[in-house]
N, C-alpha and C positions, 0 to 999 in steps of 0.2 A: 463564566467560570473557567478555571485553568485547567486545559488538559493534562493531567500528569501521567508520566507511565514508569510502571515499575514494576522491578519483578516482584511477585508473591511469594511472599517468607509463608510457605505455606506449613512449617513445624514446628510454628510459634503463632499460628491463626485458627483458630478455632472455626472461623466463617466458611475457611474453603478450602477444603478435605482435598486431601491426593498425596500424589507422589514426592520425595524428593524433590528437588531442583534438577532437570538434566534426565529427569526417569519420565518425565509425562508425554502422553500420548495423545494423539484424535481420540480414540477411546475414552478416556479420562476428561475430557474436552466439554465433548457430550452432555457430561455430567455433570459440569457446573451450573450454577444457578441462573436464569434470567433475571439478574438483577439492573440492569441500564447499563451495568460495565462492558468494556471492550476487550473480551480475554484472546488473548493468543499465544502461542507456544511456539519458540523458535528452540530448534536442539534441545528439546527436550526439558526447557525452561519457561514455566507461566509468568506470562507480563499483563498487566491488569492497567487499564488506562478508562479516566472518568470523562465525565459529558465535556463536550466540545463548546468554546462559547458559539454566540449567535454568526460572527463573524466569518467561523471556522466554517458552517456549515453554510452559508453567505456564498462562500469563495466555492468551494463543491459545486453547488448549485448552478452556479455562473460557469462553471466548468462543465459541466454536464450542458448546460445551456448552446456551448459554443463547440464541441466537440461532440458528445455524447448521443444528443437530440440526433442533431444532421450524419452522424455516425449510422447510427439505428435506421433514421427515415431512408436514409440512402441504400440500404442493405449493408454495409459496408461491415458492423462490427454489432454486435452483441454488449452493450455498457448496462453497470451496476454502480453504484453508491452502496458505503459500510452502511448498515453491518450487514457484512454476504462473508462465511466462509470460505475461505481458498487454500488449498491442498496441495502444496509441493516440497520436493523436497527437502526435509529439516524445517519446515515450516506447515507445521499442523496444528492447525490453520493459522491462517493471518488474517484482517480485515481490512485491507486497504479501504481507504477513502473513497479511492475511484480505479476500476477496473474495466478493463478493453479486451473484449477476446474477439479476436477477426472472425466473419462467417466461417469462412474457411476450416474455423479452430470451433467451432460451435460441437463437437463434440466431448471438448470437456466440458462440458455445463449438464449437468447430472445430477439427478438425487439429492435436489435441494441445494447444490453446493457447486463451485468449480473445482474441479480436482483436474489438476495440472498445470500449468505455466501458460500462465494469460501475455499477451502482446502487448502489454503498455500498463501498469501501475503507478500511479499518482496519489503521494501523500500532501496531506498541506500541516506546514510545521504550528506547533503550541510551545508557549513557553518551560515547559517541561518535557516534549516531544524530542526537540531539536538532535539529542543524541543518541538518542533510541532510531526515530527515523532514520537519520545522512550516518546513521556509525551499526549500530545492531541490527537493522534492518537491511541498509544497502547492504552490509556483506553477507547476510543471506539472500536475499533475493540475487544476488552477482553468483554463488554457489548453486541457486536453484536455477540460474541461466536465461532468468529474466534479461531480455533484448534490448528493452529499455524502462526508464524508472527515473522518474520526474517528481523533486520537490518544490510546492511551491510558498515561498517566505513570504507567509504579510506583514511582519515587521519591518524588513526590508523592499518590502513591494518589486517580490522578484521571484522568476521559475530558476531552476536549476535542472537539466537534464542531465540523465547518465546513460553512456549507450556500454553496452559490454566490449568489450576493448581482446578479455579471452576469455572462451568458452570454457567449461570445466574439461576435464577427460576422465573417464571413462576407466576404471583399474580392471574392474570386473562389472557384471552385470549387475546393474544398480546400485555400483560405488563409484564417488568420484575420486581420483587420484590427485588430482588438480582442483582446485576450485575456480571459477568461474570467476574476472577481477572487470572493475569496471574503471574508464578511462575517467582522465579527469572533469570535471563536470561543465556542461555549455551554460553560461550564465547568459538569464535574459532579464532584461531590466524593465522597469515600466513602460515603456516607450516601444521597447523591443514586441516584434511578431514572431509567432512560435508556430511552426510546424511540425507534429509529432510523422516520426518517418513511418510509422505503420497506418497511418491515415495522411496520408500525403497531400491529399487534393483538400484538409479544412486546416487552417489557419486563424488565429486570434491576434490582438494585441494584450500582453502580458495585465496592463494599469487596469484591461475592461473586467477581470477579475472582481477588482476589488470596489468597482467605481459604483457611486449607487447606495450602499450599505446605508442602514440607518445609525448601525451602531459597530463603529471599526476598532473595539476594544479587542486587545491581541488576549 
């Protein structure tokens, strides 16, 4: 099935009650229904995305398998797979795919949820994703001052990493004057080994992602 994501014309949908577009809240968040969707709300805007194929969640899995596992056993980081809540700035909530918060950072993990800026987010793209992830996404997450933020293409059988390039600043207390920009992207190909900088010592080959699947429909 094709992941699609889009915003919710929610004052022409009867199924999912709230705010404007631009007015929604965590608050409001809360409230939506457990229906199998993936809602999240960037700047105050609901985006609604459906089941993931077998593929999508294939490549997570192998993800998690080669970072995530030895991440955890080692002590090194605290890792989750969507659907997990995460709380940062202009982004209440999002549900990344796959989320890394270093020991270190082990106190935003709270109250069911992460609330704060995790050390490494990883989406994996769908045929409807594609501009929502690497376009509405990246430039919130680069605002929220995510360090770094890794997509990876199974169409193209390839990661893409973004490190932030500049930090947001600071106008007033909890406003940013600046947004937070990310540089241009490290592309790694199937062939190519990937080191995420906030877990330094584990390393993969990009292709072992995908390799294996029974069924590699995008």
């Amino acid at each position: 099935m094709k992941q699609l994501v889009l915003p919710v014309p929610t004052e022409n949908t009867a199924a999912i009650e709230g705010p404007p577009h631009g007015q929604w809240t965590a608050a409001d968040w809360q409230n939506l229904p457990d229906d199998g969707h993936r809602y999240e709300i960037i700047n105050g805007v609901l985006y609604m995305s459906t089941a993931p194929s077998y593929f999508h969640q294939w490549i997570i899995l192998r993800l998690y398998d080669f970072v995530g596992a030895p991440a955890q056993k080692q002590g090194i980081a605290y890792v989750s797979v969507a659907p997990i809540g995460v709380f940062m700035p202009n982004c209440e909530p999002v549900q990344p795919d796959f989320v890394l918060v270093l020991r270190a950072n082990a106190h935003i993990i709270r109250d069911r949820r992460i609330y704060g800026v995790p050390d490494l987010l990883v989406e994996v793209l769908s045929p409807g994703s594609r501009d929502y992830d690497e376009g509405v996404k990246k430039e919130a997450y680069a605002r929220a001052g995510l360090l770094e933020y890794a997509v990876i293409d199974p169409a193209e059988r390839q990661l893409r990493r973004y490190r932030l390039a500049r930090p947001g600043e600071l106008a007033r207390p909890g406003e940013l004057a600046r947004p937070g920009v990310y540089g241009a992207p490290e592309i790694y190909n199937a062939g190519d080994s990937v080191t995420f900088a906030c877990v330094a010592a584990l390393s993969f080959v990009v292709g072992e992602l995908f390799a294996g699947a029974p069924d590699t429909t995008v």
